[in-house]
N, C-alpha and C positions, 0 to 999 in steps of 0.2 A: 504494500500500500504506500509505503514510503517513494516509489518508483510514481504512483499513480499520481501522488503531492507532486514532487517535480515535474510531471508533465502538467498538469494543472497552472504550477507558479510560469512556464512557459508560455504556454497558449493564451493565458487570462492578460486583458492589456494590462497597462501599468496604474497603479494607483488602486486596483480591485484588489481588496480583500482575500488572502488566500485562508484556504479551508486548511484549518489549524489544530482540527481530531480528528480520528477515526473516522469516529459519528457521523460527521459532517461528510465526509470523503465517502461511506458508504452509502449514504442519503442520493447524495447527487450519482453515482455510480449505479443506484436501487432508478431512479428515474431515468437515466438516458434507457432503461430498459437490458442491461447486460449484470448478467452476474459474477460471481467468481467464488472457486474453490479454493483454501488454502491446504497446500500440500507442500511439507518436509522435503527437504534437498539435504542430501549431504552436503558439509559446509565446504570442501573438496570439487565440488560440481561432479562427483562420479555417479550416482543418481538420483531418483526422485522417490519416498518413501509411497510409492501409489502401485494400486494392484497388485492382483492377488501375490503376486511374487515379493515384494517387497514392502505392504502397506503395514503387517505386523513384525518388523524388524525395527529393533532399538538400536542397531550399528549397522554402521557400510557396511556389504560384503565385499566392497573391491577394496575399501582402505583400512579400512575399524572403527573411524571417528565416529563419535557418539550423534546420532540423527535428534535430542534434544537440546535447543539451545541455551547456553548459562550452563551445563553439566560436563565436570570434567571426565575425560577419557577414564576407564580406569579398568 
C-alpha cells in the first residue's frame, strides 16, 4: 500500500492533500472499483507465500528467511 501512496502523491497535482492512512488509501482504492489481496513474499524476492504449495509455509524453501515480518530467522 505504501507503493499505492507514492503513486497517488505522483499523479494528485500539487497542493492536494495526500491520503495519509490506510483507511483512506483503501476507501479511494474500494471506489475506483479494484480490489487487492495481501500476500507474503519472501523478503529475498525468491517467492510469494500463495497457493497450495507455499501458502502454509512459515520459511522460504529456496533460502530459509523467515516469511513473517519483525521475526528473527532462527
Amino acid at each position: 500500500m505504501e507503493y499505492m501512496l507514492e503513486l497517488f502523491l505522483l499523479v494528485l497535482p500539487k497542493g492536494h492533500c495526500p491520503l495519509d492512512s490506510m483507511e483512506k488509501i483503501k476507501k479511494v482504492v474500494r471506489g475506483l472499483g479494484l480490489n487487492y489481496e495481501k500476500i507474503d513474499a519472501c523478503y529475498n524476492d525468491c517467492v510469494l507465500f500463495r497457493g497450495r504449495e507455499y501458502e502454509g509455509l512459515d520459511n522460504c524453501p529456496t533460502c530459509g528467511e523467515i516469511r513473517w515480518k519483525g521475526c528473527k530467522k532462527g
